[in-house]
C-alpha angles and dihedrals in degrees: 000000000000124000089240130022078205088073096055144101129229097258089038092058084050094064093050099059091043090058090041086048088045094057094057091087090063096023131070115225089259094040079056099036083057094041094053098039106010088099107045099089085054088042087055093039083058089063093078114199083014092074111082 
């Protein structure tokens, strides 16, 4: 998966949400819901002076 949803492309995003789709018949929601946003706060912490 991709760091941002925001750099993608329309069949990229697709993709995305079949794999995520895909992973409820082994994930729980919440497992999911962590696995497609858990490391967003860390991606943006990587940006340096970006993060405010």
């Amino acid at each position: 998966m991709k760091l941002t949803d925001l750099l993608n492309d329309l069949e990229q995003r697709k993709l995305q949400l079949k794999d995520l789709t895909l992973r409820t018949q082994w994930f729980s929601s919440e497992e999911l819901m962590i696995q497609a946003t858990g490391y967003g706060g860390a991606t943006v912490a990587l940006t340096g002076k970006r993060n405010p």
